[in-house]
N, C-alpha and C positions, 0 to 999 in steps of 0.2 A: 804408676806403671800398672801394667792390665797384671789380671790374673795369668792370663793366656800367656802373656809372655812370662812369667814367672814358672808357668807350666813348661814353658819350649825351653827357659837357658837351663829347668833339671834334667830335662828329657836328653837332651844336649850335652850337657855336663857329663848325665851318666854314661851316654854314648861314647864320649872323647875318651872318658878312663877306661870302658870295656874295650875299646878298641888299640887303646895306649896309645894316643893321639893328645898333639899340645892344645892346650886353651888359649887362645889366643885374641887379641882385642879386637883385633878385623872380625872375626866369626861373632864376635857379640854383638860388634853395633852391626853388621849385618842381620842377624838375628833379629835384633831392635827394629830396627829400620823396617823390616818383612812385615813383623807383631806390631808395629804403632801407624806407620805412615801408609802401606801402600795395601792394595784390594788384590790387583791383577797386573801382574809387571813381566818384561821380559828382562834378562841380564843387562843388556846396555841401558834402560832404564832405572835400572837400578844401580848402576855404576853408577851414573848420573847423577841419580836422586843423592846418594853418599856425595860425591865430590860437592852439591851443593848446598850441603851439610859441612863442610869443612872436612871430613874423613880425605885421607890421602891412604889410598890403594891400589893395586895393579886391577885390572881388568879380569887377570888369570886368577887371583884371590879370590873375585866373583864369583866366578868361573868354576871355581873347586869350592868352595862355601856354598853353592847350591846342591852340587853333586851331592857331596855333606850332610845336608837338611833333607834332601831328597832320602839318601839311606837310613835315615832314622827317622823319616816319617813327618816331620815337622812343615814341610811346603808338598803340594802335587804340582805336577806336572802338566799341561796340557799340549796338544798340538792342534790349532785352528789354525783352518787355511789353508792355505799355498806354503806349509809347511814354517810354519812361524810358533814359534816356543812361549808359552805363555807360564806363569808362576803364580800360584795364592796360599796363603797361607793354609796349615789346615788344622787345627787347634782353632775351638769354637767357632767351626764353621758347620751350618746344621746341610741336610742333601739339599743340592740344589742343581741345576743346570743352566744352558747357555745360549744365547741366542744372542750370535756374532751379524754385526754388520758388515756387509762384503764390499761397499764403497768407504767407509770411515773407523771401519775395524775395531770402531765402539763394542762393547763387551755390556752385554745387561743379563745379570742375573735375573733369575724367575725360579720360584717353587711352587709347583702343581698339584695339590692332593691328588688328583686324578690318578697323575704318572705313577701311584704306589700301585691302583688296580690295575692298569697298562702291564706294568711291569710283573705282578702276579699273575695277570695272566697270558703271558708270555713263556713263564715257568708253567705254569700247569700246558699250557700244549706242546711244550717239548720234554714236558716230565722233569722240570729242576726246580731246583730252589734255589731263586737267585739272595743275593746279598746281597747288591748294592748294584747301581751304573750309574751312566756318564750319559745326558743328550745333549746332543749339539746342532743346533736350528742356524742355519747360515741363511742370510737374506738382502734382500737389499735397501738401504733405506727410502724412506718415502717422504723424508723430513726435506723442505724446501731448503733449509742453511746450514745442510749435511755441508763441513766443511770441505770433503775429501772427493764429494761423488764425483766418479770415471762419467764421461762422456760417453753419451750412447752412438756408437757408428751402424751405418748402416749401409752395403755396398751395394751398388747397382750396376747392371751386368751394362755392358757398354756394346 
């Protein structure tokens, strides 16, 4: 079992008792499941990934077990796209960003030394100190057996 996860079920734990919330066996192997198996998931895939695992749970337990993890920091959140919900853990993940593919919705991580001077000096011309962001490069693939590429139309006026 990782450290990481060992870090997310105290993190977890401590949250359930501050809150006076039950512990409960779905919130753990979900937890599990988040810290072992998966990189970058949305909820029905990770429904999924549980059910075939053997785990028998509602959808809604999903559903609220991310809310969950969300409040106490353990998963973020993302929105790519055409408004599509994405999940990664976030316990031993170092800064990174994202560069979605907008035919096959592939997801590839990249971290840029550069993007730290980018980003400083973006603070220095508006006068802040930034802390931390988020980039998101949408593109299209170029890969010949891109499973998913849209069809390119083109209309012509009649």
């Amino acid at each position: 079992m990782s450290s990481y996860l060992e870090q997310a079920k105290a993190i977890l734990e401590a949250y359930l008792t501050q809150k006076g919330l039950r512990r409960t066996e779905e919130r753990y192997k979900i937890l599990k499941a988040i810290y072992e198996d998966l990189t970058h998931f949305d909820a029905d895939s990770l429904y999924h990934h549980l059910l075939k695992g053997g785990y028998r749970l509602s959808r809604a337990t999903v559903y609220n077990t991310l809310e969950l993890l969300l409040a106490c920091g353990l998963i973020k959140r993302y929105t790519f796209g055409e408004g599509s919900t994405v999940y990664e853990r976030s316990l031993g993940r170092r800064q990174h960003d994202h560069l979605i593919c907008l035919d096959c919705g592939f997801i590839q991580e990249f971290c840029d030394p550069q993007m730290a001077y980018v980003v400083e000096g973006v603070g220095r011309l508006f006068q802040m100190k930034p802390v931390q962001h988020e980039l998101i490069v949408y593109a299209h693939c170029l890969a010949d057996s891109c499973p998913n590429r849209r069809e390119t139309y083109t209309f012509v006026q009649e």
